[in-house]
C-alpha positions in Angstrom: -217.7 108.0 -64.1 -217.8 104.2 -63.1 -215.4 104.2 -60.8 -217.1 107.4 -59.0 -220.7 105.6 -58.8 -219.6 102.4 -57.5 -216.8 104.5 -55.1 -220.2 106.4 -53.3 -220.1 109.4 -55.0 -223.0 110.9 -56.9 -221.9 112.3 -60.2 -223.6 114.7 -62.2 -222.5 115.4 -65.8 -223.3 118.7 -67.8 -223.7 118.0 -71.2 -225.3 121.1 -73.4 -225.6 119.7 -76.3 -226.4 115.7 -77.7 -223.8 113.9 -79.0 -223.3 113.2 -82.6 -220.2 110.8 -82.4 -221.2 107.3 -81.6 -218.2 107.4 -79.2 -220.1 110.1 -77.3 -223.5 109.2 -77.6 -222.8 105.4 -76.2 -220.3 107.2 -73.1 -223.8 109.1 -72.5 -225.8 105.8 -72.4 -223.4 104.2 -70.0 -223.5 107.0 -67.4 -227.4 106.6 -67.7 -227.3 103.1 -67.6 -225.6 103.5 -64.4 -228.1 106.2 -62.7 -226.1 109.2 -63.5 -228.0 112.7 -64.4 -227.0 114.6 -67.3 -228.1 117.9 -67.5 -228.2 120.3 -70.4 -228.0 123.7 -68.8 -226.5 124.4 -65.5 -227.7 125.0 -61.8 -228.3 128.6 -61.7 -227.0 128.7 -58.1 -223.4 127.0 -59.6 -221.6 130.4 -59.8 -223.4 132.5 -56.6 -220.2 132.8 -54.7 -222.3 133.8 -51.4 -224.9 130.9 -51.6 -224.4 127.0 -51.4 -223.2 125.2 -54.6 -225.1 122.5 -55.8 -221.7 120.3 -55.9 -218.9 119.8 -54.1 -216.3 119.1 -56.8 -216.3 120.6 -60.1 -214.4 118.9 -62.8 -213.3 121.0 -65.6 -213.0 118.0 -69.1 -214.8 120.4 -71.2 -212.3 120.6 -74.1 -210.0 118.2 -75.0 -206.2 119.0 -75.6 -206.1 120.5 -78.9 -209.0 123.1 -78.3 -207.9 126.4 -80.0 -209.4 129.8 -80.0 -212.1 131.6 -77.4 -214.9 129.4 -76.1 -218.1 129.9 -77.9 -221.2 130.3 -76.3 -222.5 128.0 -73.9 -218.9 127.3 -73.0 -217.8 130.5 -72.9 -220.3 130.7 -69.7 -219.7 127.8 -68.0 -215.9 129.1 -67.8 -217.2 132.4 -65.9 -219.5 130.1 -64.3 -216.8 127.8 -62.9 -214.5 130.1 -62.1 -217.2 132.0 -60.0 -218.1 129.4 -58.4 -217.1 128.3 -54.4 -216.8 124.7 -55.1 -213.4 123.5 -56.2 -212.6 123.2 -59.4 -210.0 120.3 -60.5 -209.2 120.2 -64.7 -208.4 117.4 -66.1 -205.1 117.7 -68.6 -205.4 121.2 -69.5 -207.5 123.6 -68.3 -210.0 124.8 -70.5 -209.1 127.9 -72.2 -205.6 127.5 -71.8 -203.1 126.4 -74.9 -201.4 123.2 -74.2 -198.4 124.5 -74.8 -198.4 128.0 -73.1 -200.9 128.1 -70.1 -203.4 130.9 -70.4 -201.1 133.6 -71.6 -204.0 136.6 -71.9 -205.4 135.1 -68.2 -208.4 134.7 -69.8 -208.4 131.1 -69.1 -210.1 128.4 -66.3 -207.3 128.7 -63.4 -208.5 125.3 -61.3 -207.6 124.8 -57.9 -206.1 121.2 -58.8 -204.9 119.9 -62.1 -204.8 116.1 -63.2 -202.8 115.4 -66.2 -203.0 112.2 -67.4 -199.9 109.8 -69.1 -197.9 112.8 -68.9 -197.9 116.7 -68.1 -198.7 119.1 -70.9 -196.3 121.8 -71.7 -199.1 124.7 -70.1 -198.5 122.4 -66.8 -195.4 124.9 -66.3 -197.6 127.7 -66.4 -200.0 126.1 -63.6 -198.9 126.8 -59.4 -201.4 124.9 -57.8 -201.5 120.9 -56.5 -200.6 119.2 -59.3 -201.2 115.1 -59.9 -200.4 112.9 -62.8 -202.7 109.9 -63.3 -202.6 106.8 -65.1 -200.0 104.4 -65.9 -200.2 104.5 -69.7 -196.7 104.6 -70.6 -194.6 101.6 -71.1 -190.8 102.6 -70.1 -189.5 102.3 -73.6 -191.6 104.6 -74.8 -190.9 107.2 -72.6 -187.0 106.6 -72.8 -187.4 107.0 -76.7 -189.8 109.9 -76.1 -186.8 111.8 -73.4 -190.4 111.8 -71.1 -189.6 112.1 -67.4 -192.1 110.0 -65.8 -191.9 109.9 -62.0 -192.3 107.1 -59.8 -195.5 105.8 -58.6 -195.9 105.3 -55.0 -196.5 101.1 -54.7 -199.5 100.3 -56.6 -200.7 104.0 -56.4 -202.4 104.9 -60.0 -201.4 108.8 -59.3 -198.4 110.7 -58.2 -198.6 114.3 -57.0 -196.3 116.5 -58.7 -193.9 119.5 -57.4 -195.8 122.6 -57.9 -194.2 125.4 -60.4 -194.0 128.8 -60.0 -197.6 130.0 -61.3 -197.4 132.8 -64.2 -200.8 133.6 -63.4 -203.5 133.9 -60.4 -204.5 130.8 -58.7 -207.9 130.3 -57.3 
């Protein structure tokens, strides 16, 4: 969230409940430190599809990788929210309520209109058909060669690469 403040943007993060990792709690001090809001329950205008959203981005980092089972509630609204939504939605790694290994195979997951996957796509990346980016340059070269990880080249000092698009096995936004 730095690098958005002190890029121009105006971030907002959504953040139901407090923090009981110290991890957490001091990533939530340093976006206040910083100006950022956090909000606890979101914009009721968020998912009217013939009104104004209150953002113009929404990024979808609301479970982390090795989420499992059906969103619980409030998560489980801010899915229908999100995906009712106009603004964009870009996830970050794997969409939430997908499997990291095989996409959203009931449907009943977040399909974003962008995904990011950072040091390296995610198996469900094959399920996505959308713009596709890989950020960060994490990954020394002998790890990947040990690892068989196809890492593509990054465009001069570029810390992202956009990715060929794969068939989608499910509806795109």
């Amino acid at each position: 969230y730095q690098r958005r403040v002190h890029g121009g943007y105006e971030p907002t993060v959504y953040y139901p409940r407090p923090p009981s990792k110290a991890l957490y709690v001091n990533l939530l001090k340093q976006c206040e430190s910083l100006g950022i809001p956090i909000i606890a329950s979101l914009p009721t205008d968020l998912a009217d599809p013939a009104g104004p959203t209150p953002f113009d981005l929404l990024v979808d980092a609301l479970f982390g990788f090795s989420f499992r089972g059906p969103p619980k509630a409030p998560y489980d609204a801010v899915l229908r929210a999100m995906a009712q939504s106009p603004a964009p939605v870009a996830s970050i790694d794997v969409p939430s309520g997908w499997d990291v290994e095989l996409g959203s195979p009931t449907g009943s997951g977040l399909f974003p209109d962008l995904l990011v996957s950072l040091t390296a796509p995610k198996l469900c990346a094959q399920h996505y058909g959308g713009p596709h980016y890989l950020g960060g340059r994490f990954i020394a070269p002998s790890f990947a060669q040990r690892h068989a990880l196809d890492i593509p080249a990054y465009p001069g000092a570029s810390q992202f690469v956009r990715l060929d698009a794969v068939a989608p096995s499910g509806p795109v936004r």
